[in-house]
FIMI-103192 format. One line per field, with one value per residue (C-alpha): residue number from 1; z, x, y; chain. Coordinates in Angstrom, 1 decimal. Last residue first. Layout:
BEGIN
num	[NUM ...]
Z	[Z ...]
X	[X ...]
Y	[Y ...]
cadena	[A ...]
END
This chain:
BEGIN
num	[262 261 260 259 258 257 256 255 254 253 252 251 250 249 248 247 246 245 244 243 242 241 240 239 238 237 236 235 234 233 232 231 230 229 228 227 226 225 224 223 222 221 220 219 218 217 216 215 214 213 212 211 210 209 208 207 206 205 204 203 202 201 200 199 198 197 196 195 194 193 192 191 190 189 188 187 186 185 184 183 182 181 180 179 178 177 176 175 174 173 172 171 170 169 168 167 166 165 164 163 162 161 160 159 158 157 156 155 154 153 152 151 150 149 148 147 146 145 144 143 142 141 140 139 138 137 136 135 134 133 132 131 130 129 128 127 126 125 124 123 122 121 120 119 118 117 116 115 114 113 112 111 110 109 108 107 106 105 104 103 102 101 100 99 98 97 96 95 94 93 92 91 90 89 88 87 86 85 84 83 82 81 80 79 78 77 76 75 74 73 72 71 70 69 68 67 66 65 64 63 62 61 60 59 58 57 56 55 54 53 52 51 50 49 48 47 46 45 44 43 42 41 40 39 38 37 36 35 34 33 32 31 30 29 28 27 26 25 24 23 22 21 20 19 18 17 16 15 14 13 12 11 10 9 8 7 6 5 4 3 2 1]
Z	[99.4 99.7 96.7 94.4 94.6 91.7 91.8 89.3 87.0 84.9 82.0 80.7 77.5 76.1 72.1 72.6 75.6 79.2 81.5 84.9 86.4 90.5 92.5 92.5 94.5 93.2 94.6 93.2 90.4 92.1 94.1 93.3 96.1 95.0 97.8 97.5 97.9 94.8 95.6 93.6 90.9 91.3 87.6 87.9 90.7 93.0 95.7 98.8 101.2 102.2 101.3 97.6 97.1 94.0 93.6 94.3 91.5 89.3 90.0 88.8 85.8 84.9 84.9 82.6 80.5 79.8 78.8 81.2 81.8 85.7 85.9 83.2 83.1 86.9 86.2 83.8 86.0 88.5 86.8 86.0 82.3 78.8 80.4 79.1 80.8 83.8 86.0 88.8 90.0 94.1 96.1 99.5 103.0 106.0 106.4 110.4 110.3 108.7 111.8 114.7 112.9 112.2 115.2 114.4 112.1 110.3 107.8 106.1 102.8 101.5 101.6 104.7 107.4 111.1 111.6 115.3 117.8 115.8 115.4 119.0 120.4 118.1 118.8 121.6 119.0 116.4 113.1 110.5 108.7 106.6 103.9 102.8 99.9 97.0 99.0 100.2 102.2 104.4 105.3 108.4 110.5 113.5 112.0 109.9 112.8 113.9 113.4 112.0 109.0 108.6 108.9 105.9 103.7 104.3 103.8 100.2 99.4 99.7 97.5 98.0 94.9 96.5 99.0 98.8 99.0 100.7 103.5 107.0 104.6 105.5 107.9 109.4 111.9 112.6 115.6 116.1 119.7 118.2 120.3 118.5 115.4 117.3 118.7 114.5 113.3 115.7 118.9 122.1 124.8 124.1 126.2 129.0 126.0 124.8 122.2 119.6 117.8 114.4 113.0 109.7 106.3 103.4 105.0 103.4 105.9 107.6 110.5 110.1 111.5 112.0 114.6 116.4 118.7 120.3 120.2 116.4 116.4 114.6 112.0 111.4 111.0 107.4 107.7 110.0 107.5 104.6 107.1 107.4 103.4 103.0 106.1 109.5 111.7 115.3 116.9 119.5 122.5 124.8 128.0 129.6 130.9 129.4 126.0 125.3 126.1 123.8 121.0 120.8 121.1 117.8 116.1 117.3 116.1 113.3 112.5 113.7 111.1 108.4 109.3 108.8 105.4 104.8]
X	[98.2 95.0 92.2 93.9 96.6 97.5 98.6 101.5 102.2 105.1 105.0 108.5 110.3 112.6 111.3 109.3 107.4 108.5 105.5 104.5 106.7 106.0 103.0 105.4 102.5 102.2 101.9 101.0 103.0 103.3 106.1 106.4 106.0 106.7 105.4 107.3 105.0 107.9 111.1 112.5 115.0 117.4 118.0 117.5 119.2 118.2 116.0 114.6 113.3 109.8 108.8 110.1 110.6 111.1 111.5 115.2 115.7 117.7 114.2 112.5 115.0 114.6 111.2 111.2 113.3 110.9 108.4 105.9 102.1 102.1 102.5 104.6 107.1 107.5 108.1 110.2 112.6 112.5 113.9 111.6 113.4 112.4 108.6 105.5 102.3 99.7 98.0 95.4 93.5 93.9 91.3 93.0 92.3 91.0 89.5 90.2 89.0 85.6 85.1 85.6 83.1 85.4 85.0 83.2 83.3 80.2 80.2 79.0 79.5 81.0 84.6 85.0 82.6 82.0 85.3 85.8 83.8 85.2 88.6 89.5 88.2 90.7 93.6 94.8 94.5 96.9 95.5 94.6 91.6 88.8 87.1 82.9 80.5 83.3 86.5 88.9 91.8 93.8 97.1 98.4 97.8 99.8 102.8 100.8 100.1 96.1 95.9 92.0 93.1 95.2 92.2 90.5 93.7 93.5 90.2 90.1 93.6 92.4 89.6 85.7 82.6 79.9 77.6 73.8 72.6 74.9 73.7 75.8 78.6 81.2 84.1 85.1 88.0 90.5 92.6 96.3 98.0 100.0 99.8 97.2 99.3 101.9 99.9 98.4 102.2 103.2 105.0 105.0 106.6 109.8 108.4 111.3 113.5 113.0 110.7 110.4 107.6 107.2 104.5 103.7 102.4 102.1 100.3 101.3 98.8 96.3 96.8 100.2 102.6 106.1 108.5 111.5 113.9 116.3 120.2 120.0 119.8 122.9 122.5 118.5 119.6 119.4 115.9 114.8 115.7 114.1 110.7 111.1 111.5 108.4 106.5 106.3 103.8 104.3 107.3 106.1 108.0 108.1 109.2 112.2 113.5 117.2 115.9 112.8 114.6 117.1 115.0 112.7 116.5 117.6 114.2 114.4 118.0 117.5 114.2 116.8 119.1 116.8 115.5 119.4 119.3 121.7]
Y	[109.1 107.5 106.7 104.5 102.0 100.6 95.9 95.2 92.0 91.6 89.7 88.7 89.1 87.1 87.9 84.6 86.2 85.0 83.8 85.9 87.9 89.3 91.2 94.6 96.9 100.2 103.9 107.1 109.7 112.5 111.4 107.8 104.9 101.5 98.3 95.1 91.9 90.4 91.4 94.8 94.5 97.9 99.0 102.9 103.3 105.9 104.1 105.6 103.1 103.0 99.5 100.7 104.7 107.0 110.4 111.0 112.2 109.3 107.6 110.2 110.7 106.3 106.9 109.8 108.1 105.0 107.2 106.7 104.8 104.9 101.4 100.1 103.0 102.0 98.5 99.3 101.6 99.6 96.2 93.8 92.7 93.7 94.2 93.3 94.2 93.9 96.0 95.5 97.7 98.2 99.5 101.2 99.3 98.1 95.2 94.7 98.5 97.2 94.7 97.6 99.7 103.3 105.7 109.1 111.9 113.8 115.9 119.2 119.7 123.1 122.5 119.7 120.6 119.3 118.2 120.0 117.2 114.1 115.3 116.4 113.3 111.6 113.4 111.2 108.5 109.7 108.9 107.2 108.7 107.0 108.1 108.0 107.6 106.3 105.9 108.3 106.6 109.2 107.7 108.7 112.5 113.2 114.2 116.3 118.8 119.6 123.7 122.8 123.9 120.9 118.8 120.7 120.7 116.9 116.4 118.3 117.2 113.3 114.5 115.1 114.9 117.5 116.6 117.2 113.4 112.0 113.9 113.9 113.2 110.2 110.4 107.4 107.3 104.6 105.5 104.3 104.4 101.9 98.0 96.3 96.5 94.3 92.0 91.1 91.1 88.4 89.6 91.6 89.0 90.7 93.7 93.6 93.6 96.7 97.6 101.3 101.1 103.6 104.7 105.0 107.0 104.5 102.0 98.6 96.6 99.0 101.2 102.3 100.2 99.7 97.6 97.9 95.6 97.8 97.7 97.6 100.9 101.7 99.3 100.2 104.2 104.4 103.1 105.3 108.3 106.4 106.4 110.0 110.9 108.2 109.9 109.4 109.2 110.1 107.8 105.4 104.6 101.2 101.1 99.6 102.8 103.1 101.2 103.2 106.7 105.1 104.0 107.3 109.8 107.9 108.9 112.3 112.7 111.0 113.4 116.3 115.4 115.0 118.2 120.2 118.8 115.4]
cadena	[A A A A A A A A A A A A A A A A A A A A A A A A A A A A A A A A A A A A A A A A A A A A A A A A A A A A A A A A A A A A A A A A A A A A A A A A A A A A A A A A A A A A A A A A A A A A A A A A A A A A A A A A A A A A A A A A A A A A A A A A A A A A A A A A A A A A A A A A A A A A A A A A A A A A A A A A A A A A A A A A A A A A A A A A A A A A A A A A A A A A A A A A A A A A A A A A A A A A A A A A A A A A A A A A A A A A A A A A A A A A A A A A A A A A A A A A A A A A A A A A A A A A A A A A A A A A A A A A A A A A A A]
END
């Protein structure tokens, strides 16, 4: 373990008992898919203190994490527990659609980072067609809306996302479906990003290669069926199960892209 894995367990560890000694509960900032591995590694010796993740929208990549003693058992049901991040959903769309140029997730992001704003307290960034949508730390929100005036060279404008579209939240998924031998990682992950078989077996071998956030590095680990698949410059997938078997025993797996957030 690197000297910042230790001090994210460290920090993480810290969260849960400053939330267990004074019977409050404590928020991580965002953390990402090396972070949220870390947490996970740690769920055995935290299992004084009831936890829970979010980060904005269902299968957020980038996530928070809830630390909640007992005196907040009441807190419970996926929906209450969402509603209790300090998570703010900002739109961020072109003052004039007309005369803005074609933006990427790197394009806000770099922007937002230039602002001096820290990564921890950035989420998922979901570009869409006209507009995005930032997850982020709400204390910062003020902070965004009056500085993000310009990303590149088209000026923008920031504000609070309309309460009903947040509820809907989320990336556009294209759905992708193909044979398989058998729906093990490493062919579901040559399926999906469109790989040599090898090369998905030496990203997973790499330490490339997450499912719901965990890091995997067996090649032949069978994912459940909902399972979200991160790969490092690859994207992210959603395992949506096998369909029927072909007469040569294979099966039809079936796999949901995400596109437009990282």
């Amino acid at each position: 373990m690197t000297k910042e894995e230790e001090l994210c367990g460290r920090r993480l560890t810290d969260l849960a008992r400053r939330a267990y000694d004074r019977d409050i509960i404590c928020f991580s900032d965002f953390l990402g898919l090396n972070e949220l591995n870390i947490f996970h590694s740690l769920r055995r010796e935290l299992s004084f203190i009831r936890t829970a993740s979010c980060g904005g929208y269902a299968n957020a990549e980038r996530q928070m994490i809830a630390f909640i003693p007992d005196a907040f058992s009441y807190v419970s049901g996926e929906g209450e527990e969402a509603d209790i991040f300090p998570i703010a959903r900002l739109s961020i769309r072109p003052a004039n659609p007309r005369f803005s140029d074609p933006l990427t997730h790197r394009d806000f992001l770099g922007t937002l980072l230039g602002l001096g704003i820290e990564r921890s307290l950035l989420g998922d960034i979901i570009v869409r067609e006209k507009d995005a949508v930032l997850l982020c730390r709400d204390s910062i929100a003020p902070f965004v809306m009056q500085e993000l005036v310009r990303v590149r060279h088209t000026t923008v404008i920031a504000e609070p996302c309309d309460p009903e579209e947040a509820v809907s939240l989320g990336p556009t998924l294209t759905p992708v479906t193909g044979s398989v031998a058998s729906a093990r990682l490493d062919a579901l992950l040559a399926l999906g990003f469109h790989l040599p078989r090898t090369q998905a077996s030496a990203l997973i071998a790499g330490g490339k290669v997450f499912a719901d956030g965990r890091l995997i590095t067996d090649p032949s680990y069978r994912p459940a069926e909902g399972c979200v698949i991160s790969c490092r410059g690859q994207g992210r997938m959603r395992y949506d199960g096998t369909g029927r078997e072909t007469k040569k025993g294979r099966v039809f797996a079936k796999l949901s892209l995400y596109g437009g957030n990282l």
